[in-house]
C-alpha positions as CSV (number, residue, x, y, z in Angstrom):
1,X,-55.4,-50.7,-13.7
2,X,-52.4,-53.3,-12.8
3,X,-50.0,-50.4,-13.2
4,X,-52.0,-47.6,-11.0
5,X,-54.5,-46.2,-13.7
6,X,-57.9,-45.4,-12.4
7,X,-59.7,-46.9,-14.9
8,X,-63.7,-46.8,-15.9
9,X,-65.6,-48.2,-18.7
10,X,-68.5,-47.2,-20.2
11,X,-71.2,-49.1,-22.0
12,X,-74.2,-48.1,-22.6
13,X,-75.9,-51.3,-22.4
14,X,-74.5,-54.2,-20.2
15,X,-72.0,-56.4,-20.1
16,X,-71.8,-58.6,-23.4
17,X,-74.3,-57.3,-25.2
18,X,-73.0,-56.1,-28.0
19,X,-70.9,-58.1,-30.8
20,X,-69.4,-60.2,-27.8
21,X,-72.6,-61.8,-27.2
22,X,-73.1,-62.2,-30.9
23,X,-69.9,-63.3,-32.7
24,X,-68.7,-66.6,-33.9
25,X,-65.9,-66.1,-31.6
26,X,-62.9,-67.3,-33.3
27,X,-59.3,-66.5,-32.2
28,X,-58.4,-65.7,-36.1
29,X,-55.2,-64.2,-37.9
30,X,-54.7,-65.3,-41.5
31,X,-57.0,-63.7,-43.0
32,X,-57.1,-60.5,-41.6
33,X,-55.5,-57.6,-44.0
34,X,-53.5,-55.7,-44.5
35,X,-50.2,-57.3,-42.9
36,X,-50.5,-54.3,-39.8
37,X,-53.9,-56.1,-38.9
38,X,-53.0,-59.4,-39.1
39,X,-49.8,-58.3,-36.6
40,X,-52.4,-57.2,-34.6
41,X,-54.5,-60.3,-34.7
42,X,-51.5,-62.4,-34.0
43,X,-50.4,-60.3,-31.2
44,X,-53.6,-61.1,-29.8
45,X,-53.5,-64.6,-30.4
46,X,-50.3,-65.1,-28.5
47,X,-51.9,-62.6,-25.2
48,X,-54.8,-65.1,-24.9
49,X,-53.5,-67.6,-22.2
50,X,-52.1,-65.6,-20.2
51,X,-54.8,-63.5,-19.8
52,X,-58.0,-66.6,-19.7
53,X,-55.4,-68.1,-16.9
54,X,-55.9,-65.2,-14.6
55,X,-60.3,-65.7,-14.8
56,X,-62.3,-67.2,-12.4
57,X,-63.6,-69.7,-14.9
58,X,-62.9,-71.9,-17.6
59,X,-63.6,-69.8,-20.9
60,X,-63.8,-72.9,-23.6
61,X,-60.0,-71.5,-25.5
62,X,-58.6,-73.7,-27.3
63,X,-56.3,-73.1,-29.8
64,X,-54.8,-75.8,-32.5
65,X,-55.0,-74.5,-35.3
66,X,-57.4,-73.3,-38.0
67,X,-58.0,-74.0,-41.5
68,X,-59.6,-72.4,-43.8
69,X,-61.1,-74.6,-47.0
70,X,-60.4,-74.5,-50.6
71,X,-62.5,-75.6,-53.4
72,X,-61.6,-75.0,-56.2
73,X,-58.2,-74.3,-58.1
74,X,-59.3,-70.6,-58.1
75,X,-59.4,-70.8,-54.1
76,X,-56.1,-72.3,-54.1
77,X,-54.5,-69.6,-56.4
78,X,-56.2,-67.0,-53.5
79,X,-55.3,-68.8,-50.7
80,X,-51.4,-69.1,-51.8
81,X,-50.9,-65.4,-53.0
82,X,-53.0,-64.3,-49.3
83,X,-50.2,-66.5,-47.7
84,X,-47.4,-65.1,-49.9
85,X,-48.1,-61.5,-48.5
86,X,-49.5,-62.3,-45.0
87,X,-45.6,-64.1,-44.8
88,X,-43.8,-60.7,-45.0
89,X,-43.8,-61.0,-41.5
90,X,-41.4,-63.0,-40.1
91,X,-43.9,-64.1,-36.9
92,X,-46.5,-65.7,-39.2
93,X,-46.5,-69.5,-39.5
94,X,-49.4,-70.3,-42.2
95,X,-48.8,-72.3,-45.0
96,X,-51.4,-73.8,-47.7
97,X,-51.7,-77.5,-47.5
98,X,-52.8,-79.9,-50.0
99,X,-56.5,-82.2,-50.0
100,X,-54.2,-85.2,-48.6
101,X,-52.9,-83.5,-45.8
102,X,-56.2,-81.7,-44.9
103,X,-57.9,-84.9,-44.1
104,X,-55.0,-86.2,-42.1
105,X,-55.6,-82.7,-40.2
106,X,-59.3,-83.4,-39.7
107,X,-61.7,-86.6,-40.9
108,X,-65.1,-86.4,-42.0
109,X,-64.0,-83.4,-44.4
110,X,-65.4,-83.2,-48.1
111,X,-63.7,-85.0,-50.9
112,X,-64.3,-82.3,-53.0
113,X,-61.9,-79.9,-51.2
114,X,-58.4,-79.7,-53.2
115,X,-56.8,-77.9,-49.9
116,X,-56.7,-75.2,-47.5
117,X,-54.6,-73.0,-45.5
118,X,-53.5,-74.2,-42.2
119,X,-52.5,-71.5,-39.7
120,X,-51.0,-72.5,-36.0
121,X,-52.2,-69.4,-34.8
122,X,-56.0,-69.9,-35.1
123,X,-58.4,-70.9,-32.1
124,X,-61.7,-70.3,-30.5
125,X,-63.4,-69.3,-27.3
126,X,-67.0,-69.0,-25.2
127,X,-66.9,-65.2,-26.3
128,X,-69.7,-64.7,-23.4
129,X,-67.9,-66.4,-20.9
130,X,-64.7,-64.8,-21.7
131,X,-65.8,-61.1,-21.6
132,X,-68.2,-61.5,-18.6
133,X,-65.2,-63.2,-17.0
134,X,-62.9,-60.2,-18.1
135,X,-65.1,-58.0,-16.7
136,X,-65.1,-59.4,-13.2
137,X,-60.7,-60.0,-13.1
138,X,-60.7,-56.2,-14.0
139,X,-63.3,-55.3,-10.9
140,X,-60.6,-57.0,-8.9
141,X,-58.2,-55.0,-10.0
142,X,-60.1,-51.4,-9.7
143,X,-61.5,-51.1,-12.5
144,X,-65.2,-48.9,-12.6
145,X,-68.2,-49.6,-15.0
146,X,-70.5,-47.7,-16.0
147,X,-73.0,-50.1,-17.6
148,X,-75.9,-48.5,-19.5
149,X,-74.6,-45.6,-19.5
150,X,-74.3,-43.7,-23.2
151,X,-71.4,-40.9,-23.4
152,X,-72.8,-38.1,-24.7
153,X,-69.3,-36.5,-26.0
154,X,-65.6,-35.9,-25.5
155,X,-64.9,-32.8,-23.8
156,X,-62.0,-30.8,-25.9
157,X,-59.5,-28.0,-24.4
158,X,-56.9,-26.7,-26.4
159,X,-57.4,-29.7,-28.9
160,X,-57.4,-31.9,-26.3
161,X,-59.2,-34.3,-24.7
162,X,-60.2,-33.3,-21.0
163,X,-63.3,-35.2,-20.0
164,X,-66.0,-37.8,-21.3
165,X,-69.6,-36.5,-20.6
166,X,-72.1,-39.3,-20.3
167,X,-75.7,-39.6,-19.4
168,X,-74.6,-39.8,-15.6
169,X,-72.7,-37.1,-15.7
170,X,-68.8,-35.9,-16.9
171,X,-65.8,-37.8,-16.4
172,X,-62.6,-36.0,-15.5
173,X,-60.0,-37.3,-17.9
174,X,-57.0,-36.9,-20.3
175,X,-57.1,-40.1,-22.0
176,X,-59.7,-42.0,-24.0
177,X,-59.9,-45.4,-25.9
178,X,-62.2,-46.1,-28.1
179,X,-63.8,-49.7,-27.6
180,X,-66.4,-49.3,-29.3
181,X,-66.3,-51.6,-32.1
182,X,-69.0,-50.7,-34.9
183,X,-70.3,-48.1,-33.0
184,X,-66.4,-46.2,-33.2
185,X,-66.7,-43.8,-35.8
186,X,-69.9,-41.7,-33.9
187,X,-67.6,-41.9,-30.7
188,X,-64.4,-40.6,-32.7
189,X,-66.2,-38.0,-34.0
190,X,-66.9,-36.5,-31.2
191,X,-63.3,-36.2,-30.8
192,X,-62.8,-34.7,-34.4
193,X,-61.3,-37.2,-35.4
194,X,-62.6,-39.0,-38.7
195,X,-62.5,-43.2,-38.1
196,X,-64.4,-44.9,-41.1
197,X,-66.3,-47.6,-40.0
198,X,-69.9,-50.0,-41.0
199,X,-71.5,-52.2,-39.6
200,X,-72.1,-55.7,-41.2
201,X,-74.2,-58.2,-39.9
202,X,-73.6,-61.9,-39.4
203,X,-76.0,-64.5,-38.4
204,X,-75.0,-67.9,-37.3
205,X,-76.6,-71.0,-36.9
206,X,-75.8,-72.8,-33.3
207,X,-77.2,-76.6,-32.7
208,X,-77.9,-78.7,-29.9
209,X,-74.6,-80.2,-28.5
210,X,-73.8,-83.7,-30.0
211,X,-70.3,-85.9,-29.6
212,X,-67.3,-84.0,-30.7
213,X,-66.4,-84.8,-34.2
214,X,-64.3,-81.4,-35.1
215,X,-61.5,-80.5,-33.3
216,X,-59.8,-78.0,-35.3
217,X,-62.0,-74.8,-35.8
218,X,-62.6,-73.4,-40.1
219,X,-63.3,-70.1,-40.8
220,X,-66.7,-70.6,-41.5
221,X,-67.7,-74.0,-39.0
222,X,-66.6,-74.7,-35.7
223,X,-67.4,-77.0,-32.5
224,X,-67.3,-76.1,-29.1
225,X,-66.0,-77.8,-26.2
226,X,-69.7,-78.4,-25.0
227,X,-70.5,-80.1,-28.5
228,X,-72.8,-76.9,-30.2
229,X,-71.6,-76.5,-33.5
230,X,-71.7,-72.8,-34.9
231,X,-72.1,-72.4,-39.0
232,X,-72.1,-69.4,-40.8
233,X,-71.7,-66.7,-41.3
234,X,-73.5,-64.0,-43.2
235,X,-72.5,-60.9,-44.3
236,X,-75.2,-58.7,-44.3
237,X,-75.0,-54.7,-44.7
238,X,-78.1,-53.9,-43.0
239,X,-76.6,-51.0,-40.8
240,X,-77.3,-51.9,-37.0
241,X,-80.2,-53.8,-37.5
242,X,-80.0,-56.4,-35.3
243,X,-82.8,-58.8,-35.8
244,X,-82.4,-62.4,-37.0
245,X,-83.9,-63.5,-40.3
């Protein structure tokens, strides 16, 4: 939109109500593989401020850090080889660290863990703040939505794409990107084009804000600014059942 595009998004519920109401919202990179999506991850990472310092609101990111626990020797033999291939980038920072220098990294912490890896790039953020947020910056700058609106299909001429049809009606249009998340194999497919993709469910457990003890998020526990903590997750493959157990 900043560079002249008219731009419209559909969704076909509302605003946030889909894994970005749902997620343990971490800013994460070293574990994502292979290398091409960790890139991506850290590429992301290093957009996030300057993006969050164009919103109307404070969106909760902060990012020192993350680490990611190790409790056994076996752990530490995965964590090292991860960090041995996710370093054939010369942008990543991550390292494994040993028990001693975990604790001096964050108190309170198990003295059964012999280490962890410690990666500079990791954060987190209000994930519904954010995105409703997003949404609004990009209303200022033009952008259309189409909320609870379903496309339908992609219109195809020639093997191209030349329109979106949608439960409101059709969209003029040469381009498409897919945002769909879990849902973006059914949406590539009407496009022809094969994207595998499931969806796996993960259930966290948020509490009741209390003083803030953890400042440095873990792949697995985290506090927010406001003092919730959010533990978990599960990985559940249920399809797109959505309930909570």
């Amino acid at each position: 939109a900043r560079q002249g595009k008219q731009v419209t998004v559909v969704d076909k519920a509302g605003i946030c109500s889909g894994t970005s109401g749902a997620t343990f919202a971490l800013v994460w990179v070293h574990a994502k593989e292979p290398l091409h999506y960790m890139e991506l991850s850290l590429t992301s990472s290093e957009l996030y401020p300057s993006v969050v310092a164009e919103l109307d609101q404070d969106v909760l990111l902060e990012q020192p850090g993350g680490l990611t626990l190790c409790m056994n020797d076996e752990e530490m033999d995965a964590a090292k080889a991860q960090i041995q291939r996710q370093s054939k980038s010369p942008r990543f920072k991550g390292i494994v660290i040993d028990a001693r220098r975990v604790h001096e990294l964050q108190t309170g912490i198990s003295e059964e863990v012999v280490g962890a890896v410690h990666s500079p790039h990791e954060g987190h953020i209000d994930s519904i703040r954010y995105v409703t947020s997003l949404s609004r910056r990009a209303r200022t700058l033009g952008v259309d939505f189409m909320t609870y609106t379903e496309v339908t299909g992609i219109e195809l001429k020639d093997g191209a794409i030349n329109g979106v049809e949608t439960a409101e009606g059709r969209i003029a249009t040469t381009k498409v990107v897919n945002c769909t998340g879990a849902h973006a194999e059914a949406i590539s497919a009407m496009a022809g084009i094969n994207t595998p993709m499931r969806p796996v469910r993960g259930q966290v457990v948020v509490t009741l804000p209390m003083a803030r003890v953890q400042w440095m998020p873990m792949s697995t526990v985290r506090q927010a600014a406001t003092g919730q903590f959010f533990m978990g997750a599960t990985f559940e493959d249920v399809g797109f059942d959505k309930r909570i157990t």
